[in-house]
N, C-alpha and C positions, 0 to 999 in steps of 0.2 A: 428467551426467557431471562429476564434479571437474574443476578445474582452482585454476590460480595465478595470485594476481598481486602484481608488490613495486609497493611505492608507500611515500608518505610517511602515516603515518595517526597523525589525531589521537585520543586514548584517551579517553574521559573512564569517571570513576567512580561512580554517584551513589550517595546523595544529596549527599556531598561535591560535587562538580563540577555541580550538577542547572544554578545558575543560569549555570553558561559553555554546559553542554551545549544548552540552552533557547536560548540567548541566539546561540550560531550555526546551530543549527538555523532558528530563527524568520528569523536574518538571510539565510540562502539559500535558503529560500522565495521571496524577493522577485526572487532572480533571474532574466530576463527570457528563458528559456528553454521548449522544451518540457519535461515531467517526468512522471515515472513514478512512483504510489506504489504499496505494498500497506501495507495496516494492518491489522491487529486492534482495538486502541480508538483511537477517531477525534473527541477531543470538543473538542480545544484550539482556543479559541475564536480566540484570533490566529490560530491556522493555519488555519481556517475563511475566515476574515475577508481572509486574505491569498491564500487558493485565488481566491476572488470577484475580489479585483483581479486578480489575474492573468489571470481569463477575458476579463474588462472589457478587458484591454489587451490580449487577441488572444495570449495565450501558451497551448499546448494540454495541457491534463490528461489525465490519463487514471490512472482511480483503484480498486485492488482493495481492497474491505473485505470482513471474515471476516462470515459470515450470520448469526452469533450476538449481536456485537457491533455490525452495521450497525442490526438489530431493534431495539436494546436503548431503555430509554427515554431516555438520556441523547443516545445517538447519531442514534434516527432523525428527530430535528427536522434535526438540522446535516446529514444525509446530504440530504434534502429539500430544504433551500436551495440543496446544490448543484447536484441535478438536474433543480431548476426552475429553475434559474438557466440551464441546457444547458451542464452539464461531464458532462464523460464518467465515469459513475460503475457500475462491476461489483459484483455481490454475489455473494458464494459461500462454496465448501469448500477445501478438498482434492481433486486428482483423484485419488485414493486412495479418496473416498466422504463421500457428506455428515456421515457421523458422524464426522470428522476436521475439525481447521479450521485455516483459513489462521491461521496465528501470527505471520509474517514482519511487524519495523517495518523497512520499507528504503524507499528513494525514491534516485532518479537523475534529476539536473536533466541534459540533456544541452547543457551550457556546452560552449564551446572544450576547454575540459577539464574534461570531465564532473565533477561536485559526486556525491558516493555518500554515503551516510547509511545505517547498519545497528546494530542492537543490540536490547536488550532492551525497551528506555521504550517504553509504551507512547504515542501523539500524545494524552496530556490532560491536564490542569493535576495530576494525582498523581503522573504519572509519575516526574516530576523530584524528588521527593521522595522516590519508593522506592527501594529498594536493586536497581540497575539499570544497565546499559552502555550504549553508544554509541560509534560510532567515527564521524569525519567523514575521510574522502580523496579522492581522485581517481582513477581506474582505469577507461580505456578497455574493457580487458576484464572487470573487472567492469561495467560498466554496461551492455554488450551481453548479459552472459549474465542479469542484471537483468532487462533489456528484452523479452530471448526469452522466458524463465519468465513476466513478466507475460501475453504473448501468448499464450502455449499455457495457461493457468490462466485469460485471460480468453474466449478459445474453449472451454475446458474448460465452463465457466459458462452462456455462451449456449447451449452444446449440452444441456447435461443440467438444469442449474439456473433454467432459464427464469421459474418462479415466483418468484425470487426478487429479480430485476429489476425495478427501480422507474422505469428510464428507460424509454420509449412505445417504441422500436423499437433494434436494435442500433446499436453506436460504427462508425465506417467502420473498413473494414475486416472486419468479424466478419460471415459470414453463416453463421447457425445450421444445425445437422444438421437437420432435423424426425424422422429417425430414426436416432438414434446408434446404435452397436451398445451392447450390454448391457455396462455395465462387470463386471469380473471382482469377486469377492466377498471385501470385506476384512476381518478381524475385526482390533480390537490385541493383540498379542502380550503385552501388561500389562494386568492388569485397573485401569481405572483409582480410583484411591482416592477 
């Protein structure tokens, strides 16, 4: 369901803006909160590197990657480190259907006042180079309707998408359908090019 929210939000442009956009992303990763990502490409190695600390120092992750991109060969060393490392790591779709894929770059640190991150870059060292958005703000209501979508697309995942999961048993929280009902049958309404 739609909804609003005003806040103060910063713009960034890229590739013009790639090394400010890079440069506070990276920096509020570090902050010492729990956080919520989804991603599509997932390969920036600081932000790898700075997921690992965070675990090390007891802050909780919890992380949705698109099933196309998590495979991939750039990505599936770095997704492996995390979930032998024991971060919470989902793989999936769309619940709309596997031939659909998660595309959302967003993450929610939940700070005193939630840190929200959303736009186009994708999380890898090209990103910030392509011609691409980002916005960095704060928004209580958005970071709850953030947090639900993550929930219900990461239940989405354990219920239907089980092969796809690289971690040994579900995140807490999640306890799998072993019989979902059939999802209903989607085609794209575009053929895609």
């Amino acid at each position: 369901m739609p909804f609003q929210i005003t806040t103060t939000i910063t713009c960034f442009l890229l590739p013009g803006d790639g090394a400010q956009a890079e440069a506070e992303f990276l920096r509020h990763l570090a902050d010492p909160s729990e956080m919520y990502i989804i991603a599509y490409g997932f390969t920036l190695q600081p932000m790898i590197d700075q997921f690992l600390a965070n675990h090390v120092a007891g802050d909780p992750l919890h992380i949705y990657l698109d099933h196309s991109q998590a495979s991939g060969m750039a990505e599936k060393p770095q997704v492996k480190r995390l979930v032998d490392a024991g971060i919470e790591v989902t793989i999936g779709t769309s619940p709309e259907g596997s031939q659909f894929i998660c595309h959302t770059k967003g993450i929610v640190c939940l700070d005193p006042a939630p840190w929200c991150w959303e736009g186009s870059v994708n999380f890898s060292v090209s990103g910030w180079h392509q011609l691409n958005t980002a916005m960095s703000f704060s928004s209580k209501d958005w970071a709850k309707n953030f947090v639900d979508q993550f929930r219900q697309i990461r239940q989405f995942a354990w219920d239907y998408e089980r092969a796809f999961q690289l971690m040994p048993k579900p995140p807490t929280g999640v306890k799998p359908n072993p019989n979902p009902p059939p999802l209903r049958k989607r085609t794209p309404s575009v053929t895609p090019r």
